[in-house]
C-alpha positions as CSV (number, residue, x, y, z in Angstrom):
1,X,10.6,-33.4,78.1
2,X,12.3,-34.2,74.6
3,X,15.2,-36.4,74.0
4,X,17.1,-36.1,71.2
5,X,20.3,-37.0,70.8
6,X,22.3,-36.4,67.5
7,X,23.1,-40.2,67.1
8,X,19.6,-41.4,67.7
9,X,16.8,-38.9,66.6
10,X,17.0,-38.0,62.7
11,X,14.1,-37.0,60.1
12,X,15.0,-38.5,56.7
13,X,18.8,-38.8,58.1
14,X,19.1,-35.6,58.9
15,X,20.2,-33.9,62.2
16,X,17.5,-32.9,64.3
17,X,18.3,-29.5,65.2
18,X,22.2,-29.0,63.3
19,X,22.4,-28.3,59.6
20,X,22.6,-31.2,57.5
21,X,22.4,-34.8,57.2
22,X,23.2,-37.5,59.9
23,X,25.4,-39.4,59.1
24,X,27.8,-36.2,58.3
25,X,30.0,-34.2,61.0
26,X,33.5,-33.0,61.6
27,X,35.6,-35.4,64.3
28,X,38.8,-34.4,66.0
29,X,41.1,-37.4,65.4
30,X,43.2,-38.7,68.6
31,X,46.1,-37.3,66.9
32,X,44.7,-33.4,66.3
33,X,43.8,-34.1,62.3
34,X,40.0,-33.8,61.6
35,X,37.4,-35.9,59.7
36,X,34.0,-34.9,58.0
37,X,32.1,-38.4,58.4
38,X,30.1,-40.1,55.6
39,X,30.3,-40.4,51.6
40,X,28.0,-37.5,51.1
41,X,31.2,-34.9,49.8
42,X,34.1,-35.0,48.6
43,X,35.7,-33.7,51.5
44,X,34.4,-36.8,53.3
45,X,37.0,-39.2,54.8
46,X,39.7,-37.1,54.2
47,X,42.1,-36.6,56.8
48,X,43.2,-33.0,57.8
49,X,46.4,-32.5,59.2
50,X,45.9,-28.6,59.5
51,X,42.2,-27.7,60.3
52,X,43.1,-26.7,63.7
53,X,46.3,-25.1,63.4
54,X,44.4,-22.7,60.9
55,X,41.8,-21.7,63.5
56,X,44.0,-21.6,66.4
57,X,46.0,-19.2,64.1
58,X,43.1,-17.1,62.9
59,X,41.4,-16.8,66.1
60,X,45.0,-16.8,67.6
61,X,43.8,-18.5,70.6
62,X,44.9,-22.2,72.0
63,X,41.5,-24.0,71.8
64,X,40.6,-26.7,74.8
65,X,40.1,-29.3,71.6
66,X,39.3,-32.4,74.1
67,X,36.3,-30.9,75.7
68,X,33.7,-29.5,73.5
69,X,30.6,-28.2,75.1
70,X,28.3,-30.9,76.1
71,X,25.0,-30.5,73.7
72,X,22.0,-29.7,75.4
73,X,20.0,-33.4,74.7
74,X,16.9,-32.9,77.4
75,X,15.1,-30.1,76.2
76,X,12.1,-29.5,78.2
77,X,9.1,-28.0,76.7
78,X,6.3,-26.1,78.0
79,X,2.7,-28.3,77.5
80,X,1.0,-27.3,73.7
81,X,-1.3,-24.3,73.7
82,X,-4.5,-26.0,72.8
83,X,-7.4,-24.6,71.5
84,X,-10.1,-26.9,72.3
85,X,-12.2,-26.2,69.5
86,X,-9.9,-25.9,66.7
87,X,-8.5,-29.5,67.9
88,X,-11.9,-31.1,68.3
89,X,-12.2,-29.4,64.4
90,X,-8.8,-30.8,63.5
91,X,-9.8,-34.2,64.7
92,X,-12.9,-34.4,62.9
93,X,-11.1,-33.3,59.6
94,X,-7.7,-35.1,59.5
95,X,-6.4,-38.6,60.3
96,X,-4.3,-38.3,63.4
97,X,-1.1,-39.3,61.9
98,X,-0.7,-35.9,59.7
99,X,-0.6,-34.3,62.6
100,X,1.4,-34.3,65.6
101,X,1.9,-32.5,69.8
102,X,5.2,-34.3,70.4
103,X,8.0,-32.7,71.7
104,X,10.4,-34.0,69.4
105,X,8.3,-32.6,66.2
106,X,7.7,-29.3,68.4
107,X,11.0,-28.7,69.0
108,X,12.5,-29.3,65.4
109,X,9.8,-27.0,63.6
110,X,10.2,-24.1,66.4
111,X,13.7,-22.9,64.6
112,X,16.2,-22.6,61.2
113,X,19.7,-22.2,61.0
114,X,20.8,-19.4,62.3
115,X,23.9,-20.1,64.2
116,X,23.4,-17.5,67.3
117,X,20.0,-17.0,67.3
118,X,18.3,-20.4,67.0
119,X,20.8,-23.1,66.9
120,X,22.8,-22.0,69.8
121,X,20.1,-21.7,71.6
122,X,18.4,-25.3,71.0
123,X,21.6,-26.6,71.9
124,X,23.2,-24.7,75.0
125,X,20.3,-22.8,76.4
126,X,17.0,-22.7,75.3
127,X,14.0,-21.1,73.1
128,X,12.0,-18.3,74.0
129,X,8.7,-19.8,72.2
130,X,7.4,-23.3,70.4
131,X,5.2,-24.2,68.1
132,X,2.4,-25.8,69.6
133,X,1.8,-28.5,66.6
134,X,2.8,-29.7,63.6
135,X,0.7,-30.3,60.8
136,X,2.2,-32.3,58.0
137,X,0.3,-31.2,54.7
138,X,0.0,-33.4,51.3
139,X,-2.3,-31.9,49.2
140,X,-3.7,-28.6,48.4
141,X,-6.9,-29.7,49.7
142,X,-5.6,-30.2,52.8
143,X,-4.2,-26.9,53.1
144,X,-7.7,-25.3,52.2
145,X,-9.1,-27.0,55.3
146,X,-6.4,-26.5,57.8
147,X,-6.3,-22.4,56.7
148,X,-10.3,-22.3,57.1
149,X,-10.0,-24.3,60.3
150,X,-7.4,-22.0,61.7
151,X,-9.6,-18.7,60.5
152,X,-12.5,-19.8,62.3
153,X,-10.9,-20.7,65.6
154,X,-8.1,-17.8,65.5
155,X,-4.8,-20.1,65.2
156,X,-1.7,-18.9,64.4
157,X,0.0,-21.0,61.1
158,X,3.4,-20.8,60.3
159,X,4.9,-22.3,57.0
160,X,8.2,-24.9,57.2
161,X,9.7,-26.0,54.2
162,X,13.2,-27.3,54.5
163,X,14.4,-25.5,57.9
164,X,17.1,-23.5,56.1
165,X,16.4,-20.3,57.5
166,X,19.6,-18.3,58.2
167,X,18.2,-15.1,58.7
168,X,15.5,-16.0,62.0
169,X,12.7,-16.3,60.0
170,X,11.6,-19.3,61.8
171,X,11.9,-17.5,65.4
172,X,8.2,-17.9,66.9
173,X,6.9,-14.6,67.8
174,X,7.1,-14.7,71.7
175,X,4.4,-12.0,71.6
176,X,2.2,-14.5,70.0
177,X,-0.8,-15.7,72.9
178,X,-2.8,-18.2,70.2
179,X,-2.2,-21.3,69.5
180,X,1.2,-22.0,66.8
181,X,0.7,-24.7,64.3
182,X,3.6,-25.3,62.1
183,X,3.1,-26.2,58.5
184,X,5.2,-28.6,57.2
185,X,5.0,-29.0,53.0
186,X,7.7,-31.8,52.9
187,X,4.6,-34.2,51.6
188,X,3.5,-32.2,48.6
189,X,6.8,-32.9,46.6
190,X,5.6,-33.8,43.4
191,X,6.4,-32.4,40.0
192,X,2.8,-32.7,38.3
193,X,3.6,-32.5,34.9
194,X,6.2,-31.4,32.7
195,X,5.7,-29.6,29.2
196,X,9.1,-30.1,27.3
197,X,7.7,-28.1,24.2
198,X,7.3,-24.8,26.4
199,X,9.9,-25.8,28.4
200,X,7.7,-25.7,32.1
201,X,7.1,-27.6,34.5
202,X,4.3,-27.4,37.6
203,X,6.1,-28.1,40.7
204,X,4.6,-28.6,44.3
205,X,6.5,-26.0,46.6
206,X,7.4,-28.9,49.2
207,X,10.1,-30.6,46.8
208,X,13.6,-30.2,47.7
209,X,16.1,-29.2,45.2
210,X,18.2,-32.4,45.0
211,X,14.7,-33.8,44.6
212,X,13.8,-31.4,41.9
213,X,17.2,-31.8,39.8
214,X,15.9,-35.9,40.3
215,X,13.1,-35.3,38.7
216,X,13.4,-33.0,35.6
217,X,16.9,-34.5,34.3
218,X,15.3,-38.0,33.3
219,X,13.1,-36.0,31.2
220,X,16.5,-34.3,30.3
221,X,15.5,-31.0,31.5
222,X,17.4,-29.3,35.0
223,X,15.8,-26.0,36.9
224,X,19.2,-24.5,37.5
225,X,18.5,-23.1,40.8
226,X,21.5,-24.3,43.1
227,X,21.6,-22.6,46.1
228,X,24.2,-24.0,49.0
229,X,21.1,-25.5,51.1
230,X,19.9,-27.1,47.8
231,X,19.6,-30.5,49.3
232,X,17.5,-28.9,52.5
233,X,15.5,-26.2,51.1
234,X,12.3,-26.3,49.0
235,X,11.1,-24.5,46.3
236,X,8.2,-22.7,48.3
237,X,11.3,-21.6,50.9
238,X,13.3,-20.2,47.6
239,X,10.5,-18.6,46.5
240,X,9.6,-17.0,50.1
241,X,12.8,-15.6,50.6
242,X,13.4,-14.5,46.9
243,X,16.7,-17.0,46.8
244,X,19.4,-16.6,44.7
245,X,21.6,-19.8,43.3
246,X,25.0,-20.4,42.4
247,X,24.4,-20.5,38.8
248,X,22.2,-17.4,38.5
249,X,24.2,-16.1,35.4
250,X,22.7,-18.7,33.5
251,X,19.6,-19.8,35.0
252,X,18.5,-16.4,36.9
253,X,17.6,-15.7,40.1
254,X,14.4,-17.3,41.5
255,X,12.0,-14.5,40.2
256,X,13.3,-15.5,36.7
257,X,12.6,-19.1,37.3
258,X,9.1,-19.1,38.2
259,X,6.5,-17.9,36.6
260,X,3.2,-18.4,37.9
261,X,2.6,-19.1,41.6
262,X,-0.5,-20.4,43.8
263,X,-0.5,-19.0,47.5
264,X,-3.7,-19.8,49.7
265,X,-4.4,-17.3,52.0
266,X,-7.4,-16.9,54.8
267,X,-9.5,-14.5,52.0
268,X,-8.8,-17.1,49.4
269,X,-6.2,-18.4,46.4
270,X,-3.5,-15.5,44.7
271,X,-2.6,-16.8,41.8
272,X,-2.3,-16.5,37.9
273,X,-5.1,-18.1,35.2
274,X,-2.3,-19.1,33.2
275,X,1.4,-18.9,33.0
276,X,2.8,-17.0,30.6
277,X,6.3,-15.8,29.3
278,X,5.8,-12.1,30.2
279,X,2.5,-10.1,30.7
280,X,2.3,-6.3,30.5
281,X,-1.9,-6.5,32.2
282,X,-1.2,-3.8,35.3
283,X,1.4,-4.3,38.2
284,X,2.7,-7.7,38.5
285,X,0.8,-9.1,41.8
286,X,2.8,-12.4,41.4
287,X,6.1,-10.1,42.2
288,X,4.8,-9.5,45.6
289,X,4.8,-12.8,46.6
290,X,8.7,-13.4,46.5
291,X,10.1,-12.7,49.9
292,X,6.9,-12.8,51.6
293,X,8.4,-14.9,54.3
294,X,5.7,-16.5,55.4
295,X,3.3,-13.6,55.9
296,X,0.4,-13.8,53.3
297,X,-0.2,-17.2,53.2
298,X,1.1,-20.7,52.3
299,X,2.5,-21.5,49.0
300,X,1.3,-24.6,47.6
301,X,2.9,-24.8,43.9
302,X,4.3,-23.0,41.3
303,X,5.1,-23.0,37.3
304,X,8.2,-22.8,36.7
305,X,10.4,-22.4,33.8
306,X,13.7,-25.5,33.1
307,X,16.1,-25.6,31.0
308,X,17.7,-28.0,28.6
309,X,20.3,-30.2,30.4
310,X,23.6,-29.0,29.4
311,X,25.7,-31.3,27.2
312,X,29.0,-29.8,28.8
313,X,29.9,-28.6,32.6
314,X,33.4,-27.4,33.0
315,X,35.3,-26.5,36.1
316,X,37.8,-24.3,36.6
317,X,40.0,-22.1,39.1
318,X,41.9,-18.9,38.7
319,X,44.5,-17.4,40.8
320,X,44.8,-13.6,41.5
321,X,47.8,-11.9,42.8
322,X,45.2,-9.8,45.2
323,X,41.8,-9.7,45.8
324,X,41.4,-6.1,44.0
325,X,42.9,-7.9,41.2
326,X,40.4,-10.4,40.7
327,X,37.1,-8.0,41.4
328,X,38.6,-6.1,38.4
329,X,38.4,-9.2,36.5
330,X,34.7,-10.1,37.4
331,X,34.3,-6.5,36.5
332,X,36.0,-7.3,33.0
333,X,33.8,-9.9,32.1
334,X,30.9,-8.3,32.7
335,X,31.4,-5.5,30.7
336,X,32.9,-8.2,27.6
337,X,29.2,-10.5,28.4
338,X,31.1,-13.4,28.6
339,X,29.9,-14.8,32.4
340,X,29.6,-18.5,33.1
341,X,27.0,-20.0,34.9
342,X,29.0,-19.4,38.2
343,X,32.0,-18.0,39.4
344,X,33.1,-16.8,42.7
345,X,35.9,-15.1,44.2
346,X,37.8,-15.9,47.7
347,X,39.8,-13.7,49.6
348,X,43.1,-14.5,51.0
349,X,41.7,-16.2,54.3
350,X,39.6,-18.2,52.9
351,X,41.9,-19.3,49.9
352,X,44.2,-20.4,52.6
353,X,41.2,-22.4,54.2
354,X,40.6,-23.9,51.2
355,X,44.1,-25.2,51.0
356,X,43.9,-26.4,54.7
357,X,40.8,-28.6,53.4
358,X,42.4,-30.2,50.6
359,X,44.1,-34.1,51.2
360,X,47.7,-34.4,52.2
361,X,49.6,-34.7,49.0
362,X,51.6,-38.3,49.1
363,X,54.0,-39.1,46.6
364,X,53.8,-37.7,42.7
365,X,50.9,-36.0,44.0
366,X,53.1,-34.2,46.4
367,X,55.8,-34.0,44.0
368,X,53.5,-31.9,41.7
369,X,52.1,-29.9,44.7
370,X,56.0,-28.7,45.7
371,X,56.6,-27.9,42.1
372,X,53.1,-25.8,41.6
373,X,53.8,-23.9,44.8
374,X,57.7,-23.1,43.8
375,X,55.9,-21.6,40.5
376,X,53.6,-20.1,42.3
377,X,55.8,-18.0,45.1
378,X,59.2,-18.3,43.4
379,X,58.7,-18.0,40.0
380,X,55.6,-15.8,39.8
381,X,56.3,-14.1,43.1
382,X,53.1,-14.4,44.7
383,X,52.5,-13.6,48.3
384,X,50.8,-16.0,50.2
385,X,49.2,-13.6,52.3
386,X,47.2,-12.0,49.5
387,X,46.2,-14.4,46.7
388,X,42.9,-14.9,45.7
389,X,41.1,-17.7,43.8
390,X,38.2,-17.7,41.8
391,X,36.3,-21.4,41.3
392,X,34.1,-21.5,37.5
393,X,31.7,-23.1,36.6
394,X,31.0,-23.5,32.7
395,X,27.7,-25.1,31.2
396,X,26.4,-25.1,27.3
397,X,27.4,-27.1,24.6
398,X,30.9,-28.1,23.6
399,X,31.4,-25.2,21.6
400,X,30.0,-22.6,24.1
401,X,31.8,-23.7,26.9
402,X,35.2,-24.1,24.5
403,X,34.5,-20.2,23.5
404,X,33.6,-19.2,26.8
405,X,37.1,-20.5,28.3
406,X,39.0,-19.5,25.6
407,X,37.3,-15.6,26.2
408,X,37.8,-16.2,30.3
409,X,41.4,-17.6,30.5
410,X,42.2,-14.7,28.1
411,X,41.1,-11.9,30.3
412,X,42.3,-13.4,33.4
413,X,45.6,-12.9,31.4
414,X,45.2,-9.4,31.2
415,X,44.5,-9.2,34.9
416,X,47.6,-11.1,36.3
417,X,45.4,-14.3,36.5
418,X,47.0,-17.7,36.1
419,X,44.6,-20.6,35.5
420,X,44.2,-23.1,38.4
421,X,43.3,-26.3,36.7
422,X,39.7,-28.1,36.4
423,X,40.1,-30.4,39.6
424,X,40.5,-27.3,41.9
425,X,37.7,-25.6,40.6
426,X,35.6,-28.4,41.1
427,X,36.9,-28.9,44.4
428,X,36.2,-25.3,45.1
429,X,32.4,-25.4,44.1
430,X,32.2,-28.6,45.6
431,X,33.2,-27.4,49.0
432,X,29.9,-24.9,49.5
433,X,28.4,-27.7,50.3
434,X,30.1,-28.7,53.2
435,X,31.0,-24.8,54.8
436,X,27.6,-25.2,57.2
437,X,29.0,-28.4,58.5
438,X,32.0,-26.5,59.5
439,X,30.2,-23.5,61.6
440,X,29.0,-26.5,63.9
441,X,31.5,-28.2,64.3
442,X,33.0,-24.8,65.9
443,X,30.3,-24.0,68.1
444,X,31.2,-26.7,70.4
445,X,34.5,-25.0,70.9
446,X,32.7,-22.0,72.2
447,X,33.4,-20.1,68.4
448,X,30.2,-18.3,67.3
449,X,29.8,-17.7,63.4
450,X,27.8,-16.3,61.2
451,X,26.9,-15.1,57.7
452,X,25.9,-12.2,56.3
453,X,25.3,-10.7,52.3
454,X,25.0,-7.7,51.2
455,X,24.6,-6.7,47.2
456,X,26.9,-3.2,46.2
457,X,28.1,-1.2,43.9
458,X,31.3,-2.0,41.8
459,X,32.4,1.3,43.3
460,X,31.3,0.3,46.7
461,X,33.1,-3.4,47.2
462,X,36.2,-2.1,48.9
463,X,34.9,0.4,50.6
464,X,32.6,-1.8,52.2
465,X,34.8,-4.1,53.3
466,X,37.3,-1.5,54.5
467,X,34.5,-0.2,56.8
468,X,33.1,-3.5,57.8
469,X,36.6,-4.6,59.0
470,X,37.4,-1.4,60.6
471,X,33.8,-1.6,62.5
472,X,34.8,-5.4,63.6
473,X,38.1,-4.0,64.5
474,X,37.0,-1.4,67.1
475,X,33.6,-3.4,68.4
476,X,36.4,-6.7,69.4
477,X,38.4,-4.5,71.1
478,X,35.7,-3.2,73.4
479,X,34.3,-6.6,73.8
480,X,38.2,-8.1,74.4
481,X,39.1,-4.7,77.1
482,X,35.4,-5.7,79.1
483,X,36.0,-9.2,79.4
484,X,39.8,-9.8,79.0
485,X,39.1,-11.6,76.4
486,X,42.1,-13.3,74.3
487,X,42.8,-13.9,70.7
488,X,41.4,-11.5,67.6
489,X,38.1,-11.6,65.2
490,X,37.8,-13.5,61.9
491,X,36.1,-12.1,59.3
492,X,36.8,-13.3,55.3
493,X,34.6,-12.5,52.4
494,X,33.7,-13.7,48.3
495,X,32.0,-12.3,46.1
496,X,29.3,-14.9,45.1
497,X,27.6,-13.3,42.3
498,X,27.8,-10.6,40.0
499,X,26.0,-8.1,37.6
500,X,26.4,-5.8,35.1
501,X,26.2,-2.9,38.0
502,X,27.6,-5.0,41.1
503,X,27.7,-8.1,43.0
504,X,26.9,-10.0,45.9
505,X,29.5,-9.7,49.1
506,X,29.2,-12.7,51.0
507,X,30.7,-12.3,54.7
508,X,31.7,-14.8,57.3
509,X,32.2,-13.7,61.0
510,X,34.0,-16.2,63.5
511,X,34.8,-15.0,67.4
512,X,36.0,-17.6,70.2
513,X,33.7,-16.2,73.0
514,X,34.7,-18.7,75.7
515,X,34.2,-17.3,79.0
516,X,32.0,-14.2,78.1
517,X,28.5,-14.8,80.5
518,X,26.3,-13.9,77.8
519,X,28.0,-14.8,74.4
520,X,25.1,-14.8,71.8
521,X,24.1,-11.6,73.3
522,X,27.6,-10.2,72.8
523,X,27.9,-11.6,68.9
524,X,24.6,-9.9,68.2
525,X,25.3,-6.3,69.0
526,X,28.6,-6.9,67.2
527,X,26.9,-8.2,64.2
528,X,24.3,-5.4,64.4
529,X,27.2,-2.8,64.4
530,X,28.8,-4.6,61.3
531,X,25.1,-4.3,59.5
532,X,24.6,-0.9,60.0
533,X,28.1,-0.1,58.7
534,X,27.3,-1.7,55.4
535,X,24.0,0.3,55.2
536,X,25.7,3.0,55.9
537,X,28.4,2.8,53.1
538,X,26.1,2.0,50.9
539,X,25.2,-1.9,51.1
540,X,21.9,-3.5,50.8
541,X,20.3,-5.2,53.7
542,X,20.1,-8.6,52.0
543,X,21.0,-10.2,48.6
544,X,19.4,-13.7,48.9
545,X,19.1,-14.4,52.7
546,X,15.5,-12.6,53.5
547,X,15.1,-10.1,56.0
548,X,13.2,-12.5,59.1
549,X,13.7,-11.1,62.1
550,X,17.3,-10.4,62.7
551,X,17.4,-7.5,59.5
552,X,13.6,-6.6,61.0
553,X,15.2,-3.5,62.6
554,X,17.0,-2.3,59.6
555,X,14.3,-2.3,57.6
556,X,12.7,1.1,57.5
557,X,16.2,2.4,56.2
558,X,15.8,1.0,52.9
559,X,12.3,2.0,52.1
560,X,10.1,5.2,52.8
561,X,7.5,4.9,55.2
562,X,4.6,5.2,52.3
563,X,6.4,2.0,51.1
564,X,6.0,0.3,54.6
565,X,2.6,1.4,54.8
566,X,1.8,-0.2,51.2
567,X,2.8,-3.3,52.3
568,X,1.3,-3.5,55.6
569,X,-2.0,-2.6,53.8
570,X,-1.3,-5.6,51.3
571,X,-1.2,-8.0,54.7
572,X,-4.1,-6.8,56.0
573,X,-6.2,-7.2,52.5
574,X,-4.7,-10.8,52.2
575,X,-4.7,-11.9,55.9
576,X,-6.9,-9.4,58.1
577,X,-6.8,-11.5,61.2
578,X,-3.3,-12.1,61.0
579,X,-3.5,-15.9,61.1
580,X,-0.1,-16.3,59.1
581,X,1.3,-14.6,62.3
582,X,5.4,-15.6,62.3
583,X,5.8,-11.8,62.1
584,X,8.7,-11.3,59.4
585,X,10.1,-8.6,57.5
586,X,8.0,-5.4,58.6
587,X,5.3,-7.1,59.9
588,X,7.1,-7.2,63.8
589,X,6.2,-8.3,67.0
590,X,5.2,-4.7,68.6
591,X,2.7,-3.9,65.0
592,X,2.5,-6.8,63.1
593,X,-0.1,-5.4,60.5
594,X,-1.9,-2.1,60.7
595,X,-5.3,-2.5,61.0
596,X,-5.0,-6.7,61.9
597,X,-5.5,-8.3,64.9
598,X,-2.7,-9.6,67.4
């Protein structure tokens, strides 16, 4: 049996099985404001008057705010598989402290973040299948030995970067009947050397990206990848997953980052003699290794390409009179080439939230915030039930980022847009970071959550969302008719990144499921119906999440079957015998490689 409470067991200050740091969580106040603890964010130590009310008004539902569910701190674990032989090997190899059968390490490597399917259960029922040890690597050599070891003796490996899954990537295969060693790459977290001239750096795939940025900017250089788990997740986990960041417009997307990468697998190392800018010597093998998941082998480091630091970062904020107002703007400045680094667009509900987040105005400050809203929805007219916001992000040097707002303010112009001032876009950007934190927070109040992406067509954004909230719509009412259930669905969406032929729809469901017997169950074949709706209207299955295993069944709608089988023959030249068995993307529990074992 495992103890771990939230106040007492933590790995590098963060929570053992929540998202997040420690020493950071929402608190209900005695008098019904809310409180995110520690100094990590801005919106830390700010009290919030109207938190609840919002919920309680978008679920409309009176939530039971004095009795959260109790967290489930005795977790009781079945005894390790053990293969005697491969242990006895292990021991002969390794110093015992790399390595480790406790509970406590079991339990926090056997899942990621996905709210319903992992973290609800750790915490209020309990996982279908551990990990049997952990094995904390530092060196590539190390890697070698544990991937031979595991070879001979028929183990089952499974990488762990940060934990950041979101997608059940880190869901242990229940089929699986060998022994499950976790591979932690936390220890190999160096930056080995840094070429300013060429403007690379080699990078072990363990380091974290605040740990990254800490790095590279001494040297005066940034990577630019800024993904909302950027203080969790590692560059091996980006690269696995093909990650997108924040500030893709200007930096790319993590396949324009990286260059060169070195993955050991049980037949031996994929990687690159050299790095170079571009190559045109056959198909690009490297390309096959982003969004791998964890199937071919463990990546140990990569090349990667940084950038100059900028000399100027901007924020802004825009306001929209609707949401279809402000997609026609991102659509603008596409077509004129003049993106920043980021920008992304809120609809109404979660502008509102945003507003419920910000500090209670006292004095001028409340003075000026009466005066902005009397412009706002007297003067201008807007409704508060339909403006949008948009938060910027500008970087370059003084005279790029002057041209690049002088272009941007001008076309929001043209587009009903009224410019929102730096300090709310940097409040908006600012508050990614904190959004996990919230989700739970909620699910002690028996609200489920989740996100989900999808990347469309300019033509395709509205209606997407139409059909996504019309699906919701008809699946609640079934659920609310079968169980009496109260209250209504929330569902709000932005759109996080763009390109010249669409963007990236970022979703976020909400129900209050209290009293339902099997509520994960419920959410799942809700959120399934809402993913086969995008498909349907034309969505993709993923943007920057992965696939893992909760978009496994999707999956053979977006590519033909010759295309599966490709891939699938790919495992089984890298990997015959399976031993990276975690069983993501096509390779699933019933045929996880054609012509493998297990």
């Amino acid at each position: 049996m495992t103890s771990c409470p939230d106040n007492t067991c933590s790995d590098d200050r963060r929570w053992p099985h929540r998202w997040g740091f420690a020493d950071t969580q929402f608190i209900v106040n005695p008098d019904r404001s809310v409180t995110l603890t520690g100094n990590r964010y801005e919106l830390c130590d700010r009290t919030l008057p109207n938190f609840l009310p919002y919920l309680e008004d978008g679920f409309g539902v009176s939530i039971d705010w004095d009795h959260p569910q109790p967290d489930n701190l005795q977790v009781r674990l079945p005894p390790p598989r053990r293969d005697p032989a491969f242990c006895s090997a292990l021991a002969e190899q390794f110093p015992p402290e790399i390595y480790s059968f406790e509970d406590c390490d079991r339990l926090r490597h056997s899942h990621g973040q996905s709210m319903i399917e992992e973290v609800w259960k750790v915490l209020y029922q309990t996982l279908d299948r551990f990990v049997d040890l952990v094995f904390y690597c530092h060196t590539e050599e190390q890697a070698c030995t544990l991937i031979r070891l595991a070879s001979e003796h028929d183990v089952c490996l499974v990488p762990y970067g940060g934990g950041t899954s979101v997608s059940g990537a880190l869901v242990m295969p229940t089929a699986e009947q060998r022994m499950i060693v976790a591979v932690d790459t936390r220890a190999m977290n160096k930056v080995e050397w840094v070429d300013t001239n060429n403007q690379r750096a080699c990078v072990q795939a363990g380091i974290t990206g605040s740990a990254l940025e800490a790095a590279l900017n001494p040297h005066g250089y940034t990577c630019g990848h800024e993904p909302d788990s950027r203080e969790l997740s590692t560059l091996g986990g980006w690269i696995a997953t093909n990650a997108s960041g924040m500030k893709k417009n200007r930096y790319g997307n993590i396949e324009d980052i990286v260059e060169s990468i070195t993955l050991i697998t049980p037949t031996g190392t994929i990687s690159q003699t050299h790095p170079y800018p571009r190559t045109a010597t056959g198909m690009p093998l490297q390309k096959l290794l982003f969004g791998s998941e964890g199937n071919l082998g463990l990546i140990i480091k990569a090349i990667i390409r940084i950038r100059p630091l900028p000399n100027v970062k901007s924020y802004n904020a825009l306001l929209f009179p609707t949401i279809d107002h402000g997609i026609s703007y991102l659509h603008h400045i596409t077509q004129a080439n003049c993106i920043p680094a980021s920008i992304r667009l809120v609809d109404n509900p979660q502008f509102r939230f945003s507003q419920v987040l910000k500090p209670q105005p006292t004095g001028l400050t409340a003075w000026i915030s009466k005066l902005q809203k009397q412009y706002l929805f007297k003067l201008r007219r807007l409704d508060p039930q339909q403006i949008t916001a948009a938060t910027l992000v500008l970087e370059g040097t003084a005279e790029e980022v002057a041209y690049q707002k002088r272009t941007l303010f001008k076309l929001a112009k043209q587009h009903q847009g009224i410019v929102g001032g730096s300090s709310n876009g940097r409040s908006g950007y600012m508050l990614t970071y904190a959004i996990a934190y919230i989700g739970q927070f909620l699910m002690k109040y028996h609200i489920l959550g989740e996100t989900f992406e999808t990347t469309a067509a300019w033509s395709d954004i509205t209606p997407i969302v139409k059909a996504v909230k019309a699906e919701l719509t008809q699946q609640f009412n079934k659920i609310a008719r079968q169980h009496n259930l109260p209250g209504c669905p929330y569902l709000s969406y932005r759109v996080t990144q763009i390109y010249p032929t669409g963007v990236c729809i970022y979703f976020t469901l909400g129900l209050y499921l209290k009293g339902i017997p099997h509520p994960a169950k419920t959410f799942n074949q809700l959120y399934a119906a809402l993913r086969q709706t995008i498909l349907t209207h034309g969505g993709s299955l993923s943007h920057h999440h992965g696939i893992g295993k909760m978009r496994q069944p999707f999956l053979p709608q977006t590519l033909s079957p010759q295309s599966l089988t490709l891939l699938k023959q790919i495992k089984a030249a890298a990997d015959p015998d399976n031993i990276f068995g975690i069983r993501n993307t096509l390779y699933d529990e019933n045929n996880p490689v054609d012509g493998a074992r297990h």
